[in-house]
N, CA, C and O atoms as a GROMACS GRO file, in nm:
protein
  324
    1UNK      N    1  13.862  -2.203   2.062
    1UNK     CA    2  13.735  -2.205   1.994
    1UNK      C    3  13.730  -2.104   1.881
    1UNK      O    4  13.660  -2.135   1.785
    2UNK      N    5  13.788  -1.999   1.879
    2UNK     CA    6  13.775  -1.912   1.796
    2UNK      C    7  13.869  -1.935   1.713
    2UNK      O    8  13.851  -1.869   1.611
    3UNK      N    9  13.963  -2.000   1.708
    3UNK     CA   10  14.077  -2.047   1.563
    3UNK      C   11  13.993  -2.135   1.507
    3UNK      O   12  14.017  -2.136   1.386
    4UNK      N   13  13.886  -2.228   1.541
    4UNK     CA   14  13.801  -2.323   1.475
    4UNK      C   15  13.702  -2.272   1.385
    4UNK      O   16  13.677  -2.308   1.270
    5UNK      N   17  13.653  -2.187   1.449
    5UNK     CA   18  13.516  -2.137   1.360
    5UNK      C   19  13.599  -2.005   1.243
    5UNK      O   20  13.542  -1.959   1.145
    6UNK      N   21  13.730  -1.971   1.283
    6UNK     CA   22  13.799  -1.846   1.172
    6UNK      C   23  13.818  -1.940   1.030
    6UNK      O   24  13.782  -1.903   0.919
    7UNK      N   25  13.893  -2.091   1.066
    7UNK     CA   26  13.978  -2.113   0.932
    7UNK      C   27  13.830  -2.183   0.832
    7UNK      O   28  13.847  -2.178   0.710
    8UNK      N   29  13.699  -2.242   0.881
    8UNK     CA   30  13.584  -2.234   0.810
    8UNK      C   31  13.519  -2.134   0.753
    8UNK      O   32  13.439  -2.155   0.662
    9UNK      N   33  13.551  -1.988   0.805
    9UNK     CA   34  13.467  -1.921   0.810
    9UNK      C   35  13.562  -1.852   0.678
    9UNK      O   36  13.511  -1.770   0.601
   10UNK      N   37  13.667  -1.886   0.668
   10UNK     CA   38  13.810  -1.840   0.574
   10UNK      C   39  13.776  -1.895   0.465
   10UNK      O   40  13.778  -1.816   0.370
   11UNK      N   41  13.729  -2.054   0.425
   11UNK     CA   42  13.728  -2.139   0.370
   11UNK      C   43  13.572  -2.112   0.243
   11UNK      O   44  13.564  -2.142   0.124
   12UNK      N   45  13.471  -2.047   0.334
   12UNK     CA   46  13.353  -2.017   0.277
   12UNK      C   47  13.403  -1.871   0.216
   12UNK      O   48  13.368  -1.855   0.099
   13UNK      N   49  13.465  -1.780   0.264
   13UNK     CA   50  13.485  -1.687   0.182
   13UNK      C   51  13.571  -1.732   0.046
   13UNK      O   52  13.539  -1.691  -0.066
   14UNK      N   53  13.656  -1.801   0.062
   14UNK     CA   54  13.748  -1.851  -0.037
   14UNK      C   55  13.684  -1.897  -0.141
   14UNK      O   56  13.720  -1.871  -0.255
   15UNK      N   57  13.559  -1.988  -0.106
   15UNK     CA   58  13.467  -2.028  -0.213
   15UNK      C   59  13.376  -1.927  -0.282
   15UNK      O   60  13.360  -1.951  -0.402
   16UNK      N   61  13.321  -1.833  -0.242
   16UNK     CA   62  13.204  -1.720  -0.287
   16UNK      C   63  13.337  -1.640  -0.387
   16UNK      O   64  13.295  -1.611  -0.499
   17UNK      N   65  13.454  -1.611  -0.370
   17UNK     CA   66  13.552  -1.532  -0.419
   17UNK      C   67  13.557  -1.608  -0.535
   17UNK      O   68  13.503  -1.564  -0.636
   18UNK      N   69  13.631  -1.748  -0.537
   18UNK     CA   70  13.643  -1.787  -0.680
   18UNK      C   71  13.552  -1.807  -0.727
   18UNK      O   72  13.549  -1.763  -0.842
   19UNK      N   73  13.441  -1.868  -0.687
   19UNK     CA   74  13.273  -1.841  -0.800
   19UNK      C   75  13.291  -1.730  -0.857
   19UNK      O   76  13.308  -1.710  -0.977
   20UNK      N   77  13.286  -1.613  -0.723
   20UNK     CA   78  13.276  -1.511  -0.843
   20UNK      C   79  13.328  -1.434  -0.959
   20UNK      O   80  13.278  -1.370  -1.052
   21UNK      N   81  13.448  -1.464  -0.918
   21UNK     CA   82  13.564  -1.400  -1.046
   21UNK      C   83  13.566  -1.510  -1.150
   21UNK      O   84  13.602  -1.488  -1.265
   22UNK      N   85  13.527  -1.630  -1.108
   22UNK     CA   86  13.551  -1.725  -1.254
   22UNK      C   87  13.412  -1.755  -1.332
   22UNK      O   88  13.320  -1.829  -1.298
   23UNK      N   89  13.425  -1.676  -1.444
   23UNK     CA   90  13.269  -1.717  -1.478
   23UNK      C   91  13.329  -1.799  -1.653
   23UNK      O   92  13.403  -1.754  -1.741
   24UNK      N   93  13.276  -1.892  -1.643
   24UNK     CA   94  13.276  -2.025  -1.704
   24UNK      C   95  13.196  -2.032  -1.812
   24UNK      O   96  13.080  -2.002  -1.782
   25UNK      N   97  13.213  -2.064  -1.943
   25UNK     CA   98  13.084  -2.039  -2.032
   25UNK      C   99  13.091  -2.222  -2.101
   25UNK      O  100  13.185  -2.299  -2.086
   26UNK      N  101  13.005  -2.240  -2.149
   26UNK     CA  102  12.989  -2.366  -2.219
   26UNK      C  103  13.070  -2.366  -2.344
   26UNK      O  104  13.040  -2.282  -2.430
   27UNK      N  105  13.194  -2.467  -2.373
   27UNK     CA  106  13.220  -2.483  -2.478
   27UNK      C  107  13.116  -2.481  -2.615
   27UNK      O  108  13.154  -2.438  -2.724
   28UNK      N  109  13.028  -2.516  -2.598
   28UNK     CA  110  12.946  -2.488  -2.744
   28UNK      C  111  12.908  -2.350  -2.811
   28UNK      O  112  12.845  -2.328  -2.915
   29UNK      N  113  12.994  -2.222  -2.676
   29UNK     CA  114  12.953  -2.130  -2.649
   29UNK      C  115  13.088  -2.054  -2.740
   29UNK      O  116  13.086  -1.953  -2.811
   30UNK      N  117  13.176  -2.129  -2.712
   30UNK     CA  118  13.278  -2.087  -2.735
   30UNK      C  119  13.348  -2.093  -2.927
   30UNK      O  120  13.292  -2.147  -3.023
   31UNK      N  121  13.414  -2.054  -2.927
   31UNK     CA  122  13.479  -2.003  -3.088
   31UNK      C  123  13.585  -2.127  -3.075
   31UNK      O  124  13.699  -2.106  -3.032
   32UNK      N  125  13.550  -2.232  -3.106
   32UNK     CA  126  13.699  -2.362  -3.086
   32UNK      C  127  13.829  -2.297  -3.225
   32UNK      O  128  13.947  -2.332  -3.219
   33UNK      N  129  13.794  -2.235  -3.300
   33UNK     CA  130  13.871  -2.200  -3.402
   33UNK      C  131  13.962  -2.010  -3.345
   33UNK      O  132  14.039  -1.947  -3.418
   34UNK      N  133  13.924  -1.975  -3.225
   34UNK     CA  134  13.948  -1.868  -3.176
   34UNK      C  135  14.114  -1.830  -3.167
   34UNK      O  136  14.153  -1.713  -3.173
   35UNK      N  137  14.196  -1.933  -3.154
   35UNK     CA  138  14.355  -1.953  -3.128
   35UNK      C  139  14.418  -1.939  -3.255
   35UNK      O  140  14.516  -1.866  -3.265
   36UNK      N  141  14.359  -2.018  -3.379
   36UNK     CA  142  14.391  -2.006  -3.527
   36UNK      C  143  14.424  -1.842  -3.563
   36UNK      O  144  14.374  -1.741  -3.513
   37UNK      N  145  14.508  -1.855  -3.649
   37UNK     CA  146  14.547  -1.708  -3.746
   37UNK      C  147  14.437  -1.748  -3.817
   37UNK      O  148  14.396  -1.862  -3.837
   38UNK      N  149  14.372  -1.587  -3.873
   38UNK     CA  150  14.274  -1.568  -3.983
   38UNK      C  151  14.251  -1.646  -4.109
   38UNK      O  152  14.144  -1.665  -4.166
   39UNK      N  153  14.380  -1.692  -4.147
   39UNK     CA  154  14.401  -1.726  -4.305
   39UNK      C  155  14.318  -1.878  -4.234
   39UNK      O  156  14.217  -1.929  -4.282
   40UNK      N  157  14.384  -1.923  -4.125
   40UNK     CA  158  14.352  -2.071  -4.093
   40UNK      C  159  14.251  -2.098  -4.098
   40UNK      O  160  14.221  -2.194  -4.168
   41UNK      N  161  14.143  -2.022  -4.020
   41UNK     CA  162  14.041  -2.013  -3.997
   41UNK      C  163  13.859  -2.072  -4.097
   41UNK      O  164  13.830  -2.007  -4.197
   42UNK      N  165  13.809  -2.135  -4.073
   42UNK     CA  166  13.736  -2.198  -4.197
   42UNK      C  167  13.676  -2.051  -4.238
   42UNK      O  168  13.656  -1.944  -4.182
   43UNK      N  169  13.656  -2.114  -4.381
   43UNK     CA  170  13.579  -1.929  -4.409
   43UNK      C  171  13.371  -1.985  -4.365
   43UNK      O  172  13.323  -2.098  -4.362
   44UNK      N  173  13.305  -1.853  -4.339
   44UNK     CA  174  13.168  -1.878  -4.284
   44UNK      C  175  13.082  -1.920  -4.448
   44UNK      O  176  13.105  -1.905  -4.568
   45UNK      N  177  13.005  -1.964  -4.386
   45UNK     CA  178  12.888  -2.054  -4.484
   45UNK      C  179  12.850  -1.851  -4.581
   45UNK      O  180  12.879  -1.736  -4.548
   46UNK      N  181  12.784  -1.905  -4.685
   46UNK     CA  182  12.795  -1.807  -4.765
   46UNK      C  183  12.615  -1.804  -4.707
   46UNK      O  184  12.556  -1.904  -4.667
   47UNK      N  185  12.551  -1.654  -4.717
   47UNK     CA  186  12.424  -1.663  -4.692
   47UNK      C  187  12.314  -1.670  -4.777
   47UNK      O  188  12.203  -1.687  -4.728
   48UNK      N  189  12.331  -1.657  -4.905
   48UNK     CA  190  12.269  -1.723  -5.011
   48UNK      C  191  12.241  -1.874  -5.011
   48UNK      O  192  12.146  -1.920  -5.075
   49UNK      N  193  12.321  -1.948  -4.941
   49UNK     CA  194  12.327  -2.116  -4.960
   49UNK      C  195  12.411  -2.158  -5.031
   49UNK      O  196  12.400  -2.280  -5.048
   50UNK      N  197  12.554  -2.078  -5.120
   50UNK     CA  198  12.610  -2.145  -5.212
   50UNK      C  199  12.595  -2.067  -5.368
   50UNK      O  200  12.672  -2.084  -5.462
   51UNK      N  201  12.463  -1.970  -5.364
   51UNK     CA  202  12.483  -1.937  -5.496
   51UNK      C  203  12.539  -1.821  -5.483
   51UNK      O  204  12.551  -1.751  -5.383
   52UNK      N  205  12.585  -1.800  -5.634
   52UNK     CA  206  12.621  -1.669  -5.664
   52UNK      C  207  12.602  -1.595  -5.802
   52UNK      O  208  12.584  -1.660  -5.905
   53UNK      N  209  12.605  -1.499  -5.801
   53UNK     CA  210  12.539  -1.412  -5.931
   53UNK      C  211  12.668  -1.430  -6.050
   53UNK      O  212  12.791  -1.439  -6.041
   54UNK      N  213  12.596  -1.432  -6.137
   54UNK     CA  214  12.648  -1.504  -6.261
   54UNK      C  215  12.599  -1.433  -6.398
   54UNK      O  216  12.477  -1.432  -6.413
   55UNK      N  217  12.682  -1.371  -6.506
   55UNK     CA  218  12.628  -1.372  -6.638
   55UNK      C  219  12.681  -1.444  -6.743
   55UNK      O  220  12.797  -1.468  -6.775
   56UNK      N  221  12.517  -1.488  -6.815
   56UNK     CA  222  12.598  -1.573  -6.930
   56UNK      C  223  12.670  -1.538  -7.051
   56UNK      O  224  12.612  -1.458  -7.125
   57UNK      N  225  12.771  -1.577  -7.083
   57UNK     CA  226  12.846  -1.492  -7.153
   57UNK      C  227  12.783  -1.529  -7.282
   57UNK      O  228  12.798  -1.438  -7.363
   58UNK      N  229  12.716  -1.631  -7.329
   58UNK     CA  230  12.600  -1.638  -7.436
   58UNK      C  231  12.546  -1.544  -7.491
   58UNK      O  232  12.561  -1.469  -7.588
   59UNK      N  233  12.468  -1.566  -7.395
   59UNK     CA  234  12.316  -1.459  -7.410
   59UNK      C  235  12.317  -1.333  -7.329
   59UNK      O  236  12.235  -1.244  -7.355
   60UNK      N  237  12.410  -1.321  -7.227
   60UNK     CA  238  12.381  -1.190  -7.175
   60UNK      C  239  12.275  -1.208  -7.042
   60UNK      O  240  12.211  -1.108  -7.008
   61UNK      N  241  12.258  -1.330  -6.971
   61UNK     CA  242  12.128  -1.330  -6.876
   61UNK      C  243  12.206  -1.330  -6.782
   61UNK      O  244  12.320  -1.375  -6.793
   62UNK      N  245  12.152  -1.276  -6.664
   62UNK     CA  246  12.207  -1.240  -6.544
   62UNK      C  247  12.103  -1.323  -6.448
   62UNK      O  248  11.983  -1.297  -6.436
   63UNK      N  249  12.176  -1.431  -6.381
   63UNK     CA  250  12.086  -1.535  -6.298
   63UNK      C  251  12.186  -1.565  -6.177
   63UNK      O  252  12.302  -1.527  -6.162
   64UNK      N  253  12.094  -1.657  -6.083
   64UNK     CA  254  12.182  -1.685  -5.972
   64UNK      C  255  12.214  -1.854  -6.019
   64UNK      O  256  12.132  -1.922  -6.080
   65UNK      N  257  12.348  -1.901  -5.977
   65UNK     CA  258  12.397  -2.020  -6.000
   65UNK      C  259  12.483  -2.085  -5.850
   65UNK      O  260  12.532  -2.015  -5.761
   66UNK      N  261  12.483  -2.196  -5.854
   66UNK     CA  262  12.569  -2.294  -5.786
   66UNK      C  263  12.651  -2.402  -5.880
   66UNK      O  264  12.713  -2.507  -5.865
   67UNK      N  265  12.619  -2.328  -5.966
   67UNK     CA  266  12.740  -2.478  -6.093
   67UNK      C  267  12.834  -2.422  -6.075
   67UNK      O  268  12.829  -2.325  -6.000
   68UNK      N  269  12.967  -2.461  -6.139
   68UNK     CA  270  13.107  -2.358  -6.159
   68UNK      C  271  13.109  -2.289  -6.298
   68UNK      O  272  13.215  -2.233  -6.327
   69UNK      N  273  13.018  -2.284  -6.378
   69UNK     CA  274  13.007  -2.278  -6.547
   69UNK      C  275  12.899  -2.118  -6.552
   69UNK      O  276  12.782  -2.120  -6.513
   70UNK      N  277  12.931  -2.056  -6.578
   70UNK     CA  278  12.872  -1.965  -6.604
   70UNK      C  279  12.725  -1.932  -6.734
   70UNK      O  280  12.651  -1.836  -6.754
   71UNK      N  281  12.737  -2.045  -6.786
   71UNK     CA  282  12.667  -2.086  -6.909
   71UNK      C  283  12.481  -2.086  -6.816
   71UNK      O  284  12.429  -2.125  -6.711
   72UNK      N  285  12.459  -2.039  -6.903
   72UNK     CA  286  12.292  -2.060  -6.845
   72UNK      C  287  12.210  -2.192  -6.867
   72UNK      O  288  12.285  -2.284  -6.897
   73UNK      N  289  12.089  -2.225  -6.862
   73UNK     CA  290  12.082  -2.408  -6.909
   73UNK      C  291  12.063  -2.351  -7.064
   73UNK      O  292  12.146  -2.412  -7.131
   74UNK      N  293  12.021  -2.299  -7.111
   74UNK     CA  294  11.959  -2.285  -7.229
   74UNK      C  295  12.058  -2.265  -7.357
   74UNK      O  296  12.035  -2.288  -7.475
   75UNK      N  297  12.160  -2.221  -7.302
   75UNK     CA  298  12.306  -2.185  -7.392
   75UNK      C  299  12.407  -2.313  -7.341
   75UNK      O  300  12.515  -2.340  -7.394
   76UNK      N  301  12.359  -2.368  -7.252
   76UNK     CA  302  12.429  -2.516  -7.219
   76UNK      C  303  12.376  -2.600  -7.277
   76UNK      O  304  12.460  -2.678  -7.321
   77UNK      N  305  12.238  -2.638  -7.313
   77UNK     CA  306  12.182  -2.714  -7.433
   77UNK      C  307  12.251  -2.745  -7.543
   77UNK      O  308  12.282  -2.852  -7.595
   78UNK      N  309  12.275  -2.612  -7.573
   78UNK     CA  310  12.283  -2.569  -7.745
   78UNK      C  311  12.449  -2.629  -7.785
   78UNK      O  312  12.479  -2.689  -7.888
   79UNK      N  313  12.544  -2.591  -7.669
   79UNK     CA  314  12.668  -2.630  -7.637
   79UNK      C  315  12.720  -2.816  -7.660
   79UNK      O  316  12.691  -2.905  -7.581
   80UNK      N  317  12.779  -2.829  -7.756
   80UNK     CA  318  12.804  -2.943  -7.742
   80UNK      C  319  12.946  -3.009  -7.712
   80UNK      O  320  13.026  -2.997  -7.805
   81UNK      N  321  12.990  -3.074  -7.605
   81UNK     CA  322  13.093  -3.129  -7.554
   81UNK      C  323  13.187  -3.134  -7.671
   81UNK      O  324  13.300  -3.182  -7.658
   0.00000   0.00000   0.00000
């Protein structure tokens, strides 16, 4: 009787042990890019949204832009293709 109730009683400790040492997090939780070398790695969203500070070599105005042209609209007007 007592070898019956030991290898259950073995079996419930066995379970409370690995619960507790394995703590499990949600993949959405997780860094999926974490294994990658740095260079690999996507670079993070910029926190502006994309712009960046810009002067026009025109006029001299210092504005924020998302074009690739450094030209302001007003000296881009004047500019003809």
């Amino acid at each position: 009787m007592g070898t019956a109730s030991e290898p259950k009683a073995k079996a419930a400790d066995d379970e409370t042990t690995v619960g507790a040492d394995s703590v499990r997090q949600c993949s959405c939780a997780q860094d999926p890019f974490a294994g990658l070398p740095p260079e690999l790695q996507p670079k993070p969203k910029p926190a502006a949204g994309g712009l960046r500070h810009a002067t026009c070599p025109g006029c001299g105005l210092v504005y924020w832009t998302n074009r690739a042209t450094d030209l302001c609209m007003e000296c881009a007007k004047g500019r003809t293709p």
